[in-house]
C-alpha positions in Angstrom: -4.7 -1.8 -5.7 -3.8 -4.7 -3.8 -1.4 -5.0 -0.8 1.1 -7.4 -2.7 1.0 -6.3 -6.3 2.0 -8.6 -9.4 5.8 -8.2 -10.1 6.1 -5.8 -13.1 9.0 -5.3 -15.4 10.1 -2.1 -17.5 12.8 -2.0 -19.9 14.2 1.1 -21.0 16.8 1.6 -23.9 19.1 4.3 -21.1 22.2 3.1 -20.1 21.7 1.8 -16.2 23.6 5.7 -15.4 22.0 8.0 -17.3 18.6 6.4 -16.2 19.5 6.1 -12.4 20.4 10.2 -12.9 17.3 11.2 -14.5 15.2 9.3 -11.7 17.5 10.9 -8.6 17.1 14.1 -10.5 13.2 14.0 -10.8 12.8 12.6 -7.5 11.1 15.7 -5.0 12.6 15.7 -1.8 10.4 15.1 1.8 10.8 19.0 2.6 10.3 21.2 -0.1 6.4 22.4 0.6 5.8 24.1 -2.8 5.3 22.7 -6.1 2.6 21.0 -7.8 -0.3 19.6 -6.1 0.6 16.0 -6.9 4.7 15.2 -7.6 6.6 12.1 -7.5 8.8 11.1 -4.2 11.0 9.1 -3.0 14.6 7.5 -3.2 17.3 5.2 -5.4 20.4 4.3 -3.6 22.4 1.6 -4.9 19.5 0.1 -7.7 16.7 -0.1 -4.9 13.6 2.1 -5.5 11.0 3.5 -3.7 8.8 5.9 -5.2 5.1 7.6 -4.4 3.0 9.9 -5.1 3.1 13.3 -2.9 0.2 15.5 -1.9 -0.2 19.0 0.0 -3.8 18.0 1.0 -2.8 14.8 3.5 -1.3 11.1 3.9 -2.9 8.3 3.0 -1.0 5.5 4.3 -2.6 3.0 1.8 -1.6 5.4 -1.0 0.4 3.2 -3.2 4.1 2.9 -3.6 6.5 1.5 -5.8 9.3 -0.6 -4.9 11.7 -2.1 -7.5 15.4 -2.4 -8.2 17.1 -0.6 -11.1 19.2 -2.7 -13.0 21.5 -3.2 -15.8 20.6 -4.7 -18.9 21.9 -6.0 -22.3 20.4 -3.1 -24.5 20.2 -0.5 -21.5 18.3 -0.7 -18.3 15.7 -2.7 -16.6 13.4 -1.7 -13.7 11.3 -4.8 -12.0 8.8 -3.3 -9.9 5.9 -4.2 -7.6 2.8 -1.2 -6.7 1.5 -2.0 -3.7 0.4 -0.9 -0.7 4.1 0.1 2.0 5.1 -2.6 4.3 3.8 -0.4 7.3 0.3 -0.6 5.6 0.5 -3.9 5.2 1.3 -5.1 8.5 -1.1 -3.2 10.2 -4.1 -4.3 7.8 -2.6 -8.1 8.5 -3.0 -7.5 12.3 -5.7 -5.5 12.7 -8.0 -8.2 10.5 -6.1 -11.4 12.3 -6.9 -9.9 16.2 -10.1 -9.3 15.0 -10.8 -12.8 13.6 -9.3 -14.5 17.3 -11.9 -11.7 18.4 -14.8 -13.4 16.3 -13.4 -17.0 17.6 -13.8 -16.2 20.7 -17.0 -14.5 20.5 -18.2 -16.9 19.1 -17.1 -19.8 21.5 -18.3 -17.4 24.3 -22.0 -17.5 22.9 -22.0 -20.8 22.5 -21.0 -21.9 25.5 -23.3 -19.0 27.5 -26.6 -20.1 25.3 -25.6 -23.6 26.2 -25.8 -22.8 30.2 -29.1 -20.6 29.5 -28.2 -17.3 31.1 -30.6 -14.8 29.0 -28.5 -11.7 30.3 -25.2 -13.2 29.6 -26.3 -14.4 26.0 -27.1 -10.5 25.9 -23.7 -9.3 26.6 -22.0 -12.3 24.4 -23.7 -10.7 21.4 -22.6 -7.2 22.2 -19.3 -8.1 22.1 -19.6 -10.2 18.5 -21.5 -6.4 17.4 -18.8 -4.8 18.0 -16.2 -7.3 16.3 -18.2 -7.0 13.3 -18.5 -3.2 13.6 -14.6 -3.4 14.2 -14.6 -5.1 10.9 -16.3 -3.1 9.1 -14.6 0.1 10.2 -11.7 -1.3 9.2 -12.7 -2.5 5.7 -14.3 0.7 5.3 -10.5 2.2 6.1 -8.6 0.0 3.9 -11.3 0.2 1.1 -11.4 4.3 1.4 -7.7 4.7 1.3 -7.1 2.2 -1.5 -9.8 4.2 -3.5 -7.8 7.4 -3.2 -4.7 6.5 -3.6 -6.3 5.2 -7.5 -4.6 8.2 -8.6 -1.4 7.9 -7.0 -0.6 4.8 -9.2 -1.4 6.5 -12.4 1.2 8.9 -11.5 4.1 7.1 -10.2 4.0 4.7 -13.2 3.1 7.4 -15.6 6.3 9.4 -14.2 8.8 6.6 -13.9 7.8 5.5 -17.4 8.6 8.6 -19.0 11.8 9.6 -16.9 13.0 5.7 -17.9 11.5 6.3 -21.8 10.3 2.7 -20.8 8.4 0.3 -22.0 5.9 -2.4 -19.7 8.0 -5.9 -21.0 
């Protein structure tokens, strides 16, 4: 899984209403509690989609989700797609690595300029901080790499679900 996903298209032989009613009719609303440990959420209001897998056991905010449009077609109805990670997700990965490469820039121009004027302890304390950018980094590919894993799953199912509900097939 990838933040941006490659545009996908599915076209199903439904008339554009009878296949927006079986989707809103599937779809699992945010408060019901019970049901099966893994169901299919979301929402469809005027052709936009937005679907993703649900779990009792947690959030994972890399988990991903499917946005597309439902649209009509000449021999029924036509879903274009993309499976990626939510916008949230992907604006807090894009900030989180961007401070921290300033964070490495400046580190690094820092060390330079400290082992340039020869202060031993200061050259100590410029490193330090360049650590902990790269544990920073770390961490947070660790993150990113840990919820993308899980969510593996979660795209099996929300294609696997909006493919049968659609009687689709991947154009």
């Amino acid at each position: 899984m990838t933040p941006f996903g490659p545009v996908r298209t599915l076209e199903s032989p439904l008339p554009l209403a009878e296949a927006t009613a079986r989707v809103t009719d599937g779809l699992l609303g945010r408060r019901k509690l019970l049901g099966p440990p893994r169901v299919v959420r979301g929402r469809l209001h005027d052709g936009q989609l937005r679907l993703s897998a649900g779990h009792r056991r947690g959030r994972n905010a890399w988990r991903p989700v499917l946005h597309g449009r439902l649209i009509e077609a000449e021999d029924g109805s036509r879903l274009v797609y993309r499976l990626g990670w939510s916008p949230l997700s992907e604006a807090f990965t894009a900030v989180w690595f961007a401070a921290l490469g300033l964070f490495l820039v400046v580190g690094l121009i820092r060390t330079v300029i400290v082992a340039a004027s020869g202060g031993p302890g200061s050259l100590q304390g410029a490193l330090v901080f360049l650590a902990a950018v790269v544990g920073m980094a770390a961490f947070g590919a660790a993150l990113v790499t840990a919820g993308t894993w899980q969510g593996r799953a979660d795209a099996k199912t929300v294609t696997r679900w909006i493919t049968e509900r659609l009687e689709a097939t991947e154009a």
